[in-house]
N, C-alpha and C positions, 0 to 999 in steps of 0.2 A: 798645638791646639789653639793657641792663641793668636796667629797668624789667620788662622781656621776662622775663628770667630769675627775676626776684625774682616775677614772678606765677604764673610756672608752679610755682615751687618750691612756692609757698603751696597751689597746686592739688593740688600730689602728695601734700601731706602732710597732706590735711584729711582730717580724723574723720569729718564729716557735709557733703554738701551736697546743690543739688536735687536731688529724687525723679527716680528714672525712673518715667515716667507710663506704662507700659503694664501695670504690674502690679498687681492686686486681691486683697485677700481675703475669702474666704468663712467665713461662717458660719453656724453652723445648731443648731436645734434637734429632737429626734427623739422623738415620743412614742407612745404608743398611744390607743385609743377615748378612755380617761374623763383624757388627757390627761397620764397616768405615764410623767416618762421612762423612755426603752429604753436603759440603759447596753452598752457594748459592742456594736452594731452596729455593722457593718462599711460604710464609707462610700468607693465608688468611685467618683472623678470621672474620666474620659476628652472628651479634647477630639474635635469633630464630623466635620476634617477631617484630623486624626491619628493616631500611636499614643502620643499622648502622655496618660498618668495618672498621676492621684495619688489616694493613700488613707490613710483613719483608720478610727479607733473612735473611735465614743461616751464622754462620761465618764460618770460615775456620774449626773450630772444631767440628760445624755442629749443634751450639748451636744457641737460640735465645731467646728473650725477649720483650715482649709486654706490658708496664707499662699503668699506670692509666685509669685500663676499671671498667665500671659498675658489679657492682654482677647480674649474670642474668645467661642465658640460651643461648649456644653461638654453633656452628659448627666450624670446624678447618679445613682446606683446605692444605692439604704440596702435591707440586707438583716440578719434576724437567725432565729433558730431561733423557730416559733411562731407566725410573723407574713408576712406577702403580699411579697415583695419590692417598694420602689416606685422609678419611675424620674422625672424631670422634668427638662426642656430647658430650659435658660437659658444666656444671653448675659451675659456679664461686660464692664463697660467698667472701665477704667484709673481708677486713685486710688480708688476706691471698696470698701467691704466688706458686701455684700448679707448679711441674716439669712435663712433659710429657717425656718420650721415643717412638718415632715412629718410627716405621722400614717401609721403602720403599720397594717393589718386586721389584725386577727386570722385565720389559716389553718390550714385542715386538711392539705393541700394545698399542694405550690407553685407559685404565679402569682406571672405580676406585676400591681400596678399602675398605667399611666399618670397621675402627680398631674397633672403640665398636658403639653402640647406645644405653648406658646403663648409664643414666643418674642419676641413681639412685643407685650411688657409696659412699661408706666410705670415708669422709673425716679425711683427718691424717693431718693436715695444720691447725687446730684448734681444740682446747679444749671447744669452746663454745658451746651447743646444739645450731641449730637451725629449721626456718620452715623457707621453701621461697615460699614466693604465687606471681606468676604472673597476669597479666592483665587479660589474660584468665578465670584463677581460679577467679578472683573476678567478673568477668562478668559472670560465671555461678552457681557460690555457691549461694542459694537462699536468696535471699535481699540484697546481700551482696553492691550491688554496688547503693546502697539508701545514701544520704545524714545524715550523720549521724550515719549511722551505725558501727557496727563494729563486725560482722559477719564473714569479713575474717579474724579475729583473734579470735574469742571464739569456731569458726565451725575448725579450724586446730592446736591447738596449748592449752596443756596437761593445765587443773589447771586456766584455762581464761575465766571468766564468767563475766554477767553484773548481781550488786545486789545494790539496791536506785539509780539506774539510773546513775551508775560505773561501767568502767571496774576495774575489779579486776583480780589480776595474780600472783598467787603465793602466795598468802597470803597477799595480799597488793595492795595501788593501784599509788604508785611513781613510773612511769614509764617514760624514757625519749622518747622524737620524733626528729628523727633524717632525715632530712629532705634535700636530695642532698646531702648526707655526714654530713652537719653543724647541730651541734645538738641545739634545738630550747629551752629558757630555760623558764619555768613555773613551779615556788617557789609554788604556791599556787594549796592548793587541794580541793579538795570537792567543790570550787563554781562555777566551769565551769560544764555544761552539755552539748555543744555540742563538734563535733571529732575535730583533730589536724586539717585534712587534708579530703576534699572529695573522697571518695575512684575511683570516675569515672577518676581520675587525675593519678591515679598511676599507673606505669609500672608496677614494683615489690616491693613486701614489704619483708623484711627478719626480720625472727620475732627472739632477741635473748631471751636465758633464763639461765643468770647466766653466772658464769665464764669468768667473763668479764677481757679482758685484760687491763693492764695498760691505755690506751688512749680512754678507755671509760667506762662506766658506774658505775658509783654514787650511781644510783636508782637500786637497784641488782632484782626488781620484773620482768624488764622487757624493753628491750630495741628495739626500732623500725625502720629500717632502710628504709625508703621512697626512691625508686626511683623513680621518677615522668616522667612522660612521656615528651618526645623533642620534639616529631616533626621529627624523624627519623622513624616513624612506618607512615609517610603521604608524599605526592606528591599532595603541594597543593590541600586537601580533607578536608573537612568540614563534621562533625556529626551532627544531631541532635538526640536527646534521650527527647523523651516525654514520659508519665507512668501514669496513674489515676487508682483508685481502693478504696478498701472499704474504710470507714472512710473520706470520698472525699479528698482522698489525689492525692496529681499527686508533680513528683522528676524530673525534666527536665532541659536539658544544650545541650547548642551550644559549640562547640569545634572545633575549626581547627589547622593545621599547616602545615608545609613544609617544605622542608631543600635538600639545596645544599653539596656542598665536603666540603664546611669550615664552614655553616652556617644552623640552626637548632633552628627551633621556635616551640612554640604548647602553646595557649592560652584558655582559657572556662569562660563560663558565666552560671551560674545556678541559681535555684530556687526552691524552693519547700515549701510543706504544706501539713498538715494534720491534723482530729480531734483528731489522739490518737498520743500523744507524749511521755508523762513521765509514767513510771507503777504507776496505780492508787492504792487507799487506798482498795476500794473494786473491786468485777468480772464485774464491770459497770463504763464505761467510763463517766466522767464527768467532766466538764471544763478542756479539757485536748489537746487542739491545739496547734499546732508548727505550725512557720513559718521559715524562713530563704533566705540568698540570697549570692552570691559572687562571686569572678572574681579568676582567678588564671594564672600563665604567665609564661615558662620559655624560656628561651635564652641560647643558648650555641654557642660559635665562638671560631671558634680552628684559630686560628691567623698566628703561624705557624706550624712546626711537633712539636714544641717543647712547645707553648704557648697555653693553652685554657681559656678562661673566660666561663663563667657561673653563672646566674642570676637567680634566684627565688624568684617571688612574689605574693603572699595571701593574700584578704582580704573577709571577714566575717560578717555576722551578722544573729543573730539568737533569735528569741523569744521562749519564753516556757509558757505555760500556768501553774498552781501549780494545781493537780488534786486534792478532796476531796471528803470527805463520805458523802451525804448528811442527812441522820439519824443519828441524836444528842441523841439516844441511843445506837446505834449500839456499839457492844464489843469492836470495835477499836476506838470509838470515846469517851469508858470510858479511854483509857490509853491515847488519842491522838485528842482531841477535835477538830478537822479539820470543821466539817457543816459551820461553818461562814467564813473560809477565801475565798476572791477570789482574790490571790495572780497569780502575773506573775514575767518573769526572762528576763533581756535583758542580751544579748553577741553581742561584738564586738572583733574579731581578725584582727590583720595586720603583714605581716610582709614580710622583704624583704633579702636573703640573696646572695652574692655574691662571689664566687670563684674564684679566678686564680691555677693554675698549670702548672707548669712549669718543663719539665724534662732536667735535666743536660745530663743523657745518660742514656742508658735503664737501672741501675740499683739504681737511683738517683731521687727521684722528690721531689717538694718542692709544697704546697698546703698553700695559706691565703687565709681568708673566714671569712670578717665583714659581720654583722649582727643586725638587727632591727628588735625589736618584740613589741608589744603592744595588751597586753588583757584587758577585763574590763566584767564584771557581774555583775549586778545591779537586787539586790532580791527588788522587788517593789509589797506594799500591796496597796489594796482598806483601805481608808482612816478610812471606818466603820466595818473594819474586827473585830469582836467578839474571844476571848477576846484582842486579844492586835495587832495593825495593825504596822506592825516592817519594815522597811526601812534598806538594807543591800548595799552598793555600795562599789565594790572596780576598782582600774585601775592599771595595771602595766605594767611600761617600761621600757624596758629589752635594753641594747646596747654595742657591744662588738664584739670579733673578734676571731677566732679561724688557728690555720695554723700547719705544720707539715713538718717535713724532714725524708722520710723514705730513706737509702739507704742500700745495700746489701756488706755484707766483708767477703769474703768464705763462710763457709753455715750459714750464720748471715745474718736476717734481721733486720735491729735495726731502731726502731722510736723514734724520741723524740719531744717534742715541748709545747703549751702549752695553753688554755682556757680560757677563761677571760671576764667577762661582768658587767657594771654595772645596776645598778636598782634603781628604786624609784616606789614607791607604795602612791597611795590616796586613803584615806577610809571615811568611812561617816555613823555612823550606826544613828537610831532612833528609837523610841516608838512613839506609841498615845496607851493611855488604856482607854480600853473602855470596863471595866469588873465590872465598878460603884464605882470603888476603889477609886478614886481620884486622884489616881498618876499625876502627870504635867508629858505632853510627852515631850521629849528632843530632839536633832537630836546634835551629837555629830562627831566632823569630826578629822582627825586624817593623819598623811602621814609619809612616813620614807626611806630614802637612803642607800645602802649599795651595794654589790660588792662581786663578788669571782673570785679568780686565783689560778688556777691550774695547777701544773706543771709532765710531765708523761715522763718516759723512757722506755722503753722495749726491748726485744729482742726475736727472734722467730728463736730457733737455730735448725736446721738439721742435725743431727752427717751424720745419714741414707736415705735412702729413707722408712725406717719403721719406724723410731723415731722422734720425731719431740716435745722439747724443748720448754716451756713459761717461763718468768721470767721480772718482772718490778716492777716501785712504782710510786706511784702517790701522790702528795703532794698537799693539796690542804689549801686555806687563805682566810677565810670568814672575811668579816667586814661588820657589822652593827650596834647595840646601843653598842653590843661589841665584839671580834675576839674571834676566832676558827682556831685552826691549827692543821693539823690531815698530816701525813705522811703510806700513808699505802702500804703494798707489796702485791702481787699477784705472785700465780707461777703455770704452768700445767703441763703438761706432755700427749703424745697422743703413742699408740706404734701400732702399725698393725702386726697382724699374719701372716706371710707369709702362700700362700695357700689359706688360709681361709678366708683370707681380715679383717676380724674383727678386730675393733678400739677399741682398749679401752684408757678412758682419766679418767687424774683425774686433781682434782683441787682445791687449797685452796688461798683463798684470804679477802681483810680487803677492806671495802667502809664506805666511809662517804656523808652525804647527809646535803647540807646547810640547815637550815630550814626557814620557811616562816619570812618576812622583822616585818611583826605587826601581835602582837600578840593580840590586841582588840583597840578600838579607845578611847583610853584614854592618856593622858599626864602623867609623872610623876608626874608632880606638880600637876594637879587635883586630883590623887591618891590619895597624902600629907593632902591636904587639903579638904579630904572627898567632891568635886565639881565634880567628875566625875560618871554621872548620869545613864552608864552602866555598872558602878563596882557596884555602889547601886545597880542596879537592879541584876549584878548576887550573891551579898550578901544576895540579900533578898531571892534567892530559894536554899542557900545553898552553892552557888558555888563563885569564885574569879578569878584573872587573876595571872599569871607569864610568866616570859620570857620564849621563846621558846628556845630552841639547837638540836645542828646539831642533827640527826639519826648515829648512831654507827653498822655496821654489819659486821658480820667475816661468812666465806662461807665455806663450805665444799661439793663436789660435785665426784660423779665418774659416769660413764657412761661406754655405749659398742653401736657400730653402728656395724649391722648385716649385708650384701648384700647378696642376696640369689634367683640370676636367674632374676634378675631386680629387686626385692622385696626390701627396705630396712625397717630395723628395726632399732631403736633407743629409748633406755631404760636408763633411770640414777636416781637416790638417789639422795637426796640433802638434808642437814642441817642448817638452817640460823639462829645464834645467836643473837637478837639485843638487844640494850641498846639505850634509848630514842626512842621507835617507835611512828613514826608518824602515827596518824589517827587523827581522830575528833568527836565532841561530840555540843553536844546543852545547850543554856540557857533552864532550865525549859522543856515547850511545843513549843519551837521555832522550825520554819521548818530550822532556816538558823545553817549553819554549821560554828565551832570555831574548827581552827586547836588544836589539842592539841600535849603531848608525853605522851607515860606510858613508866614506871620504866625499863620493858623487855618485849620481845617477843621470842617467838620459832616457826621456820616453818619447817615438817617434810616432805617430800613428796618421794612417786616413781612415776615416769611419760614415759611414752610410748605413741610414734609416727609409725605408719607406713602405707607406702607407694608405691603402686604399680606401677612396668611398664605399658605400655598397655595393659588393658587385652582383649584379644578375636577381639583388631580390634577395640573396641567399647570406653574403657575411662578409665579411674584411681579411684583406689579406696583410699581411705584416714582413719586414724584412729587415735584418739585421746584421751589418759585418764590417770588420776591421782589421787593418794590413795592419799589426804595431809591433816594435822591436820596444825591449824592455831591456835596459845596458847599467852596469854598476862598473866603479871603476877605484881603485887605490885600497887600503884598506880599511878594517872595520875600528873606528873611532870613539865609540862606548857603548857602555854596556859590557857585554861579552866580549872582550877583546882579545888579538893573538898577546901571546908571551911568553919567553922578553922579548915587547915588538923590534928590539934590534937584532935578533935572531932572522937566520935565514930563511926559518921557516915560514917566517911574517912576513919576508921581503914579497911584499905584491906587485904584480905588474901594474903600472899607471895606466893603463889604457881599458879599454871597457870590453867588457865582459858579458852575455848575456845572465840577468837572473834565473834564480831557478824554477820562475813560477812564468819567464818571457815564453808564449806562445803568438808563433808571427800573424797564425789566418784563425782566423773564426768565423761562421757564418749563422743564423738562425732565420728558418725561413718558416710559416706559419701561417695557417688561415682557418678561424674563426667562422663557423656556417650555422646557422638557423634553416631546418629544411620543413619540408612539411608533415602533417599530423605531431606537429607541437614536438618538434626531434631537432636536437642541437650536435652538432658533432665540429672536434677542433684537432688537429694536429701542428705538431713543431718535428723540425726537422732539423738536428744541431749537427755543425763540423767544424772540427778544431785538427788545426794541424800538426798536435803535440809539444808535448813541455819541453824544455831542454832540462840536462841532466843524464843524457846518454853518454855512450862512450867509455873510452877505458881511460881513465889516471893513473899512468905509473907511481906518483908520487903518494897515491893513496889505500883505500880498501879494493879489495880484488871486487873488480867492474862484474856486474853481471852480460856472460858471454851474448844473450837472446838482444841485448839492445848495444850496438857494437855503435850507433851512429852519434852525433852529438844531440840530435834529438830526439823524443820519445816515440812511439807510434803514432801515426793518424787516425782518427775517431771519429764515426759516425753515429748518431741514435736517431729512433723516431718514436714518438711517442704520438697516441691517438687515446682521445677519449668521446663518448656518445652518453648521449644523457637525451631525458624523455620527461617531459608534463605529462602528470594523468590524470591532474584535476588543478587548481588552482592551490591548495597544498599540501599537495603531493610529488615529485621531482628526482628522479633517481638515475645513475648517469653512472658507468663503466670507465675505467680510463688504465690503459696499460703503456707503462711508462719503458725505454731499448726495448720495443717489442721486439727485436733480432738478439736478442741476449746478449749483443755483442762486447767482449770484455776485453778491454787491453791495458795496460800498464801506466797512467796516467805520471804518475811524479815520484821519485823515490829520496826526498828529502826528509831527516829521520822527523819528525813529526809526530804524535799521535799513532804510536803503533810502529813508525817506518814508512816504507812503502804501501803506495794508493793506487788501487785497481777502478776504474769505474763505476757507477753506479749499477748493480745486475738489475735484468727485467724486475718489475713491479705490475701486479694486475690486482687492480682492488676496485669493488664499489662501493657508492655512495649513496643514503637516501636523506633528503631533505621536505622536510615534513611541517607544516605555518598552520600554525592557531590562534584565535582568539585567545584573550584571559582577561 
């Protein structure tokens, strides 16, 4: 604990650390015909889905500057005595500070001018792919906006699938959540099942993938940047959202907010339930109910031009039922003896984070952002679960502070600052056997402190307005039972074709990822002394414990962003070398998950996004897909280890192997339509071309005969939903999710039950209902 204290302290009282990634600035220049700046225009930005703006004037050189705004979807308003008013739509993404050039007409008359409305332009201001889903998009993507879910990110975004009741992305499933800019930090994998965040809360999500600059990203699978909604998209308005449907499930929340010039609230209350929750072992749902409930809050008060706070708070709870096969012959129940458990999962999330920013002058701001998190999942058996009724709880409290100084030095933007949180974790694991064996049941408890600080520089240089320069390092200082110090560099590169607009980036960079605080609930000294009563039990089926370490990965990435008449396209390559990859593994026939590493990993992928303007008046089309091989190679390194690794059974092949969650193709294809008489309708159209984990192992449990090949079945679903205004608020909207029922056998790694069937059809509605108060 004392380790604990001395990291937080560090945290509260740092001057600079990482950036909050959701915020941009803008710049711009403003001229006339023969290209004279317009000093003193008036320059109003409004965001697309709010009432949220901001404004300047021109200087004398006819330049301007508009620091710390959300990444989102914005109009630009430049107006002056003399000249045409002109308007242009653009999209802002996070870390970045786009230049404009706007020429003014000359007018007799006032009009406006549309410069573009072509929102769907190449970005040259970053080397990072991403997707950006707004509120809109998640309120009509079908399910997407359920509790739980996470549909706006596997329906838009290349390589991102759910397999054992995990998002997975990219080969992997370490991914961070970046939450108001502050990135929210959770060491442990595999025992959480429900999402970061409710998705009915979020304004915009920007989804990255790779090529992370220096002041973020650790976790290279995948990083998530949460804008959550203020209170600047309401005038004192209240929602309700009620929803029932098959499986008697019903996902409902009260939500209001409202906001003046300096001050801007939006709070919600939800809940929900239903009988299908986790993917079951077989195409039949059984003991398979969720529940859950929670509040969420944010606050924002700009104080003065110069000062804003900002407050974010979430808390959580969710149950999980453990589904299982009930035929104690069935083929999965010969590799995976599930008929006797009736196992359940609790989750508790909290957590509260706070901002200030603060700008010195438009080219200067300074952002600190302490932060509070606390998670905890608790695997809980029925006491007479056959054969062995196993008790898994852990808690962890996460508390630290993040802040940044970004300022601009000729065409230099340069950030520096720096990361910081401590932790403590409580574990508790247990047995009762009840297989006639005799074993004494144990319940064995376990806790451990520790901390990381990380230090980052970078630079985002502009020679051109076609070039556009990355380059930084990031240092990071794990401590727990013992240190890690990893110092790693990152550098891009973006160039634009004149004419043609096409982006091309490359990018090569080095991340490291602290690993989980405990590695199983045993002491040293129990170890020593042959007392610790979950090392015997994983000696008796073969296996043992070791210390965990960091993940190791090196990046290589190139890409091209296409625009083409409003169309855009975006394609890129990527190579991920790792050393120590984290995943996870089980004692035995156990459903609960034991972080592990293996020796190396390789992730190969090409991924392609695109993205249409409005088509035809009516909506956007969307497209997503990725070729990727996912490869592990030598053995498992800690955590759950083979044993005695000098044993034969441990002798692993060096060479690589596909994981069990590598699926090569996937595709999601989807279009978003507004039709007429105030009628919205959206469909996705998903295809994955199966897990691997097929096949038969002589050297193991008898294979199931129905999946003889090394991969799993092909999968198809389609999912449509229709929704309808019948007043201004009033809003009610259909959505049925495989409406072909189609079920086939997705992954059968023991897991959460075992074996995972697909998700079966879902048809439920929705009414959304807006009032004063």
């Amino acid at each position: 604990m004392r380790k604990l204290a001395i990291l937080c302290l560090l945290s509260s009282l740092a001057v600079v650390t990482a950036r909050a990634t959701i915020f941009s600035q803008l710049h711009g220049v403003v001229h006339d015909p023969q290209h004279r700046p317009i000093a003193n225009a008036h320059i109003e930005l409004r965001a697309t889905n709010s009432a949220f703006t901001k404004s300047t004037t021109t200087a004398q050189d006819g330049s301007f500057t508009i620091p710390s705004l959300p990444l989102g979807d914005y109009t630009i308003t430049i107006s002056e005595l003399g000249f045409d008013t002109a308007k242009q739509s653009l999209t802002l993404a996070s870390d970045t500070a786009p230049i404009l050039h706007i020429e003014l007409q000359l007018g007799t008359i006032e009009q406006t001018t549309n410069v573009t409305t072509d929102a769907n332009t190449a970005n040259i201001n970053t080397v990072t792919p991403t997707t950006l889903i707004s509120r809109d998009d998640i309120t009509q993507t079908p399910g997407a906006d359920r509790t739980n879910s996470l549909a706006m990110i596997t329906d838009y975004v290349p390589g991102a699938y759910i397999t054992h009741d995990m998002l997975h992305m990219r080969g992997g499933h370490q991914v961070s959540w970046l939450l108001d800019g502050v990135q929210i930090p959770n060491t442990n994998i595999g025992s959480n099942l429900g999402a970061q965040i409710d998705p009915k809360d979020i304004d915009y999500i920007e989804i990255q993938r790779g090529s992370y600059t220096s002041d973020v990203g650790d976790r290279t699978y995948g990083v998530f940047n949460v804008v959550p909604r203020t209170g600047f998209e309401r005038n004192r308005q209240a929602e309700l959202v009620l929803s029932a449907g098959s499986f008697l499930q019903t996902n409902d929340q009260l939500n209001f907010g409202d906001h003046t010039e300096k001050f801007a609230y939006y709070a919600s209350l939800n809940g929900n339930r239903s009988d299908y929750g986790l993917s079951p072992p077989t195409g039949v749902v059984i003991h398979d109910a969720t529940n859950g409930y929670g509040g969420f809050a944010s606050l924002l008060y700009n104080r003065t031009p110069k000062d804003q706070f900002r407050l974010i708070t979430q808390l959580r709870a969710d149950y999980f039922q453990i589904p299982y096969d009930p035929d104690p012959d069935s083929p999965g129940n010969q590799q995976f003896q599930s008929s006797g458990l009736r196992d359940g999962q609790h989750e508790a999330d909290a957590l509260a984070a706070f901002s200030w920013l603060h700008t010195f002058n438009p080219a200067t701001v300074l952002q600190v952002s302490p932060f509070f998190h606390y998670n905890r999942a608790d695997y809980e058996s029925n006491p007479n679960d056959i054969p062995v009724a196993t008790t898994s709880d852990r808690s962890s409290t996460y508390a630290g502070a993040q802040a940044s100084i970004t300022t601009e030095i000729a065409r230099n933007t340069v950030q520096a600052g720096f990361y910081s949180f401590g932790q403590h974790d409580n574990y508790l694991f247990g047995a009762i056997f009840n297989d006639g064996s005799g074993t004494a049941p144990f319940l064995t408890p376990d806790s451990a402190s520790g901390g990381v600080i990380e230090e980052f520089i970078s630079d985002n240089y502009k020679p051109t307005n076609w070039l556009t320069l990355i380059a930084g390092l990031r240092q990071t200082h794990f401590q727990g039972e013992f240190t890690e110090n990893e110092t790693d560099p990152r550098f891009g590169v973006a160039l634009r074709i004149p004419k043609l607009n096409w982006v091309f980036r490359g990018f090569y960079g080095r991340f490291y990822q602290p690993p989980p605080l405990l590695t199983f609930g045993c002491t040293a000294a129990s170890i020593a002394d042959e007392t610790c009563s979950l090392q015997n039990l994983a000696l008796s089926t073969g296996a043992s414990f070791a210390p965990l370490h960091g993940e190791r990965d090196e990046e290589h990435q190139f890409g091209v962003q296409i625009p083409y008449r409003g169309w855009l396209l975006d394609a890129d390559t990527f190579k991920t070398r790792i050393n120590n990859f984290l995943d996870h593994s089980n004692i035995g026939d156990s459903s609960i998950y034991f972080p592990v590493t293996i020796d190396g990993a390789l992730i190969r992928a090409w991924e392609l996004t695109l993205r249409s303007p409005r088509l035809w008046n009516l909506g956007q089309f969307h497209l997503a897909y990725s070729n990727q091989i996912a490869e592990q190679r030598g053995a498992i390194t800690g955590g759950l280890i083979c044993s005695p690794p000098t044993s034969a059974e441990c002798d692993v092949d060096p060479g690589y192997t596909p994981v069990d969650h590598d699926q090569r193709n996937t595709l999601n294809v989807g279009f978003n339509a507004t039709l007429p008489w105030r009628t919205t309708a959206s469909t996705n159209v998903y295809y994955g071309s199966g897990f691997t984990n097929g096949g038969f192992d002589p050297d193991g449990p008898p294979a199931d005969p129905r999946y003889p090949n090394p991969y799993l079945p092909q999968h198809t679903t389609f999912d449509l939903s229709i929704g309808k205004t019948f007043t201004e608020k009033l809003t009610a909207s259909i959505t049925a999710t495989n409406v072909a029922n189609r079920r086939v056998l997705l992954d059968n790694s023991l897991t959460f039950g075992g074996f995972h069937f697909n998700d079966p059809r879902e048809i439920f509605g929705e009414l959304r209902y807006r009032f004063k108060y």
